[in-house]
N, C-alpha and C positions, 0 to 999 in steps of 0.2 A: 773469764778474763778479768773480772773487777776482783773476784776474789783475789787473783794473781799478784795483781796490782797493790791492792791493799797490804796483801799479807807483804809483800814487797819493801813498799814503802811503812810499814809498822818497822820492819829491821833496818831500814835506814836511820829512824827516829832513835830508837833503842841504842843501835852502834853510836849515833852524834852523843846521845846523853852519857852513856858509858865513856865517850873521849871526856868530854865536857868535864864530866864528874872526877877522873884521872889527871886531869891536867890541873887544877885549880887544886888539888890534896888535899886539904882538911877544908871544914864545913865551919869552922867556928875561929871566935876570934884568941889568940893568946892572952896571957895576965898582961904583959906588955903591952899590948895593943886596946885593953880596957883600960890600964891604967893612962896611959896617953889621948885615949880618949874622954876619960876624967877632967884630966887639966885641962883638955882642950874648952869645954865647955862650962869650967867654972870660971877659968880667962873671960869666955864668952860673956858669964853672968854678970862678971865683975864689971865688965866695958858697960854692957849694956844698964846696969846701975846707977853707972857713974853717970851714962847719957841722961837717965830717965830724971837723976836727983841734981843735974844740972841747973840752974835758974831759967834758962829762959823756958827750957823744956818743961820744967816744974809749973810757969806760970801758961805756958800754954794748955798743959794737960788741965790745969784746975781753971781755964777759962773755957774751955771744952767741956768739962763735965759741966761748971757753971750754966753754962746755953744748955747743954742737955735738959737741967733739971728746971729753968725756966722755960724751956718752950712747952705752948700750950698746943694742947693734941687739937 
């Protein structure tokens, strides 16, 4: 009976992965879809930049490291 079972439910897993696999068609992403994901994340780097080399952010990060490297252990 377990064997029944198993071997059973083994083909249940196999047929879901073999739909799975059919329905979604290719495995990878197109030049298209790299190149948009490029810009997306050099947008990203640029915002995030702008945040970091902002002043108030600027004088927070370096009053932040400052405590860092004066606190005594």
């Amino acid at each position: 009976m377990y064997k029944a079972m198993r071997a059973r439910m083994g083909a249940v897993v196999v047929r879901t992965m073999c739909r799975v696999r059919s329905v979604r068609g290719d495995d990878g992403m197109v030049t298209s879809e790299y190149a948009m994901g490029i810009v997306a994340a050099v947008a990203f780097a640029v915002v995030l930049y702008k945040v970091v080399t902002s002043g108030a952010v600027s004088a927070e990060l370096q009053a932040i490291v400052k405590r860092a490297l004066d606190a005594k252990a």
